[in-house]
C-alpha positions as a Markdown table, in Angstrom:
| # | Residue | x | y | z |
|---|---|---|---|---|
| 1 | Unk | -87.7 | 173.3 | -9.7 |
| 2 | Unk | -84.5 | 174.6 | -11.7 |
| 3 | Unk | -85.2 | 178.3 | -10.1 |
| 4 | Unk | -85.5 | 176.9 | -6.8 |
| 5 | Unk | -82.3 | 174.9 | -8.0 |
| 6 | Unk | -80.3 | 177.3 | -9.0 |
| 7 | Unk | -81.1 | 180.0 | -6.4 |
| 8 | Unk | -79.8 | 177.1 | -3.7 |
| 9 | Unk | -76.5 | 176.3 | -5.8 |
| 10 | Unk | -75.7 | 179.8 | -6.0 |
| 11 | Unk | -76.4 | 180.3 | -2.5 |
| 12 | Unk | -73.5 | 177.5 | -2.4 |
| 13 | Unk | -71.1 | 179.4 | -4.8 |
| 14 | Unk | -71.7 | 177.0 | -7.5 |
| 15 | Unk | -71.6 | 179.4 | -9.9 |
| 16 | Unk | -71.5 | 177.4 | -13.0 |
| 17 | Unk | -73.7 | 174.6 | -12.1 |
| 18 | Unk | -76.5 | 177.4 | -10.9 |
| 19 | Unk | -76.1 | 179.3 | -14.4 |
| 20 | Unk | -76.9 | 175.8 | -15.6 |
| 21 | Unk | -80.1 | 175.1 | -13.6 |
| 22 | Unk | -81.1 | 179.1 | -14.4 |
| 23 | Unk | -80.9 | 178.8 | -18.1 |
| 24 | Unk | -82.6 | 175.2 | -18.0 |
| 25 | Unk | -85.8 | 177.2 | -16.6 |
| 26 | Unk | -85.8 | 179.8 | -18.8 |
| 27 | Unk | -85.9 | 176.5 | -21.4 |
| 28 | Unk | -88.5 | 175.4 | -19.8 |
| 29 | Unk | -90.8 | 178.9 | -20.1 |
| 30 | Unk | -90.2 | 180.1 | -16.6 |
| 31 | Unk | -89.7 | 184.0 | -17.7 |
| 32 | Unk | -89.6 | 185.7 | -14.7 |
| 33 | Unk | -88.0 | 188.7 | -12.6 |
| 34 | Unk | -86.6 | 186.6 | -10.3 |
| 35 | Unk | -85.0 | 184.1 | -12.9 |
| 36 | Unk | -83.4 | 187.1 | -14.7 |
| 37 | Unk | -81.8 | 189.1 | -12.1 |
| 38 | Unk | -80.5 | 185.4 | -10.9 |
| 39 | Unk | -79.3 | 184.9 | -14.4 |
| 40 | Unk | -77.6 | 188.3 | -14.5 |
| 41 | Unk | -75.9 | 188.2 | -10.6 |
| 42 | Unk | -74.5 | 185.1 | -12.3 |
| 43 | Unk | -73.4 | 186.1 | -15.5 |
| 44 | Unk | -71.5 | 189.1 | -13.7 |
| 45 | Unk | -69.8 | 186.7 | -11.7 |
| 46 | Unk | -68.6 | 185.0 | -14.7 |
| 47 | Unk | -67.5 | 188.7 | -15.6 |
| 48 | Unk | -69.8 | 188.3 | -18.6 |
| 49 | Unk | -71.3 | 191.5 | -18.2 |
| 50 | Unk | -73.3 | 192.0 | -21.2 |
| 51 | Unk | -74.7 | 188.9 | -20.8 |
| 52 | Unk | -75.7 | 190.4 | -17.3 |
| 53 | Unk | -76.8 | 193.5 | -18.8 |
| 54 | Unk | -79.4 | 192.1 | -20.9 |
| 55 | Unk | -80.5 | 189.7 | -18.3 |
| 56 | Unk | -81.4 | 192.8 | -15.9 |
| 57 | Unk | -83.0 | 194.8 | -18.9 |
| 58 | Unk | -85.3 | 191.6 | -19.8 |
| 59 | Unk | -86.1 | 191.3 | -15.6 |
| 60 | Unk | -87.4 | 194.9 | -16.2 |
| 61 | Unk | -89.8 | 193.9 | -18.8 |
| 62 | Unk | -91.3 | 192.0 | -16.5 |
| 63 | Unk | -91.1 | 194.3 | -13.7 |
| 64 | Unk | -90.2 | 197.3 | -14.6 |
| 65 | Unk | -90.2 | 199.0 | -10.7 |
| 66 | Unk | -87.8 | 196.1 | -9.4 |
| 67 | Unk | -85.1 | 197.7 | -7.6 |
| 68 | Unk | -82.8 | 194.3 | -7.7 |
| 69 | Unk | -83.2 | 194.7 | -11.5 |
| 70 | Unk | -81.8 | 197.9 | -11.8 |
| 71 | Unk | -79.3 | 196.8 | -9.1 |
| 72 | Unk | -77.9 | 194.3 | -11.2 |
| 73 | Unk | -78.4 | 196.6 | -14.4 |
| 74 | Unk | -76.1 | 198.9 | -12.5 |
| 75 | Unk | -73.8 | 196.6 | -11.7 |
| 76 | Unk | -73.3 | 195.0 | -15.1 |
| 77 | Unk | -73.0 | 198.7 | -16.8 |
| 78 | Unk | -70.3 | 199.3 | -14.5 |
| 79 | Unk | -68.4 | 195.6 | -15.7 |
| 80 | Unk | -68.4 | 197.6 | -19.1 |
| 81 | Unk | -67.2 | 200.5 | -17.6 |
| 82 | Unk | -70.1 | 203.2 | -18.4 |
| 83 | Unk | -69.8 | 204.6 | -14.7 |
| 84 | Unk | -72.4 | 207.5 | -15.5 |
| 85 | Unk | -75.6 | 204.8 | -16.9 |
| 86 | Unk | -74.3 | 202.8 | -13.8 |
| 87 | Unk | -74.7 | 205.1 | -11.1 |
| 88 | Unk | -78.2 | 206.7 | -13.0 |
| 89 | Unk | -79.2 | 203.2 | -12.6 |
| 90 | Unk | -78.1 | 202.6 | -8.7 |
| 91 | Unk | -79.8 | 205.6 | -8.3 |
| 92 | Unk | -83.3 | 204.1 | -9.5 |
| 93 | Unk | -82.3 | 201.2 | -7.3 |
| 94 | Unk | -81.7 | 203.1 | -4.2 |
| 95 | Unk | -85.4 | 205.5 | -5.0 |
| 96 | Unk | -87.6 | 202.3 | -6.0 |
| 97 | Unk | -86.4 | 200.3 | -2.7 |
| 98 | Unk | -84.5 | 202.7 | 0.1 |
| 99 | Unk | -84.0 | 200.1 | 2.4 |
| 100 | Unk | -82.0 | 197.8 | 0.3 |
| 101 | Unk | -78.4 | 198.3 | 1.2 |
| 102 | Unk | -76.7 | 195.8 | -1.3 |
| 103 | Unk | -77.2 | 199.6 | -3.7 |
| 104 | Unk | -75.6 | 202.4 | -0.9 |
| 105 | Unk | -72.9 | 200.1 | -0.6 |
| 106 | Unk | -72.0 | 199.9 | -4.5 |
| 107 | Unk | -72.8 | 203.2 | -4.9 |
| 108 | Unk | -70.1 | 203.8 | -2.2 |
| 109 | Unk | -67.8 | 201.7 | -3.4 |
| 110 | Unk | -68.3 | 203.4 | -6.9 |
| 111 | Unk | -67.8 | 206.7 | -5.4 |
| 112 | Unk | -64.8 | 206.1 | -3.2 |
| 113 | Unk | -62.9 | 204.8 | -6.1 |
């Protein structure tokens, strides 16, 4: 319910009220991938990016081939400005799931800079 939630709030760009709903289901015992690499998207959108780092590494306990988690690991190393772990990450990303293009676009972006 608070996943489902929270996945529709931030699909609304209610950031803050779908961090709530995320965190109230990883209260409730719902430890998933899917919870954590929503709760780290969010927390980089807060530009809390080790909060979104550790997020993506506990997704990755869980699963530790999920593309989107090293996606959003990625992403949240490159918040705290360690370019090289990012891109070594994006990389993972882009080998684990090819066809995901949300990971060639930030690497782009992260090589064009």
């Amino acid at each position: 319910y608070h996943l489902t939630r929270a996945t529709i709030k931030h699909g609304r760009r209610q950031t803050d009220e779908a961090l709530a709903d995320a965190r109230q289901a990883e209260v409730l015992q719902l430890r998933t991938t899917d919870l954590y690499c929503l709760l780290s998207e969010l927390y980089h959108l807060k530009g809390n990016y080790s909060s979104s780092l550790e997020n993506a590494q506990k997704a990755l306990t869980f699963s530790p081939l999920s593309a989107k988690a090293y996606f959003w690991k990625g992403n949240a190393l490159l918040g705290l400005r360690d370019t090289t772990q990012a891109l070594t990450q994006l990389e993972i990303a882009r080998n684990r799931r090819p066809d995901f293009t949300k990971t060639h676009h930030k690497m782009a972006e992260v090589y064009n800079r």
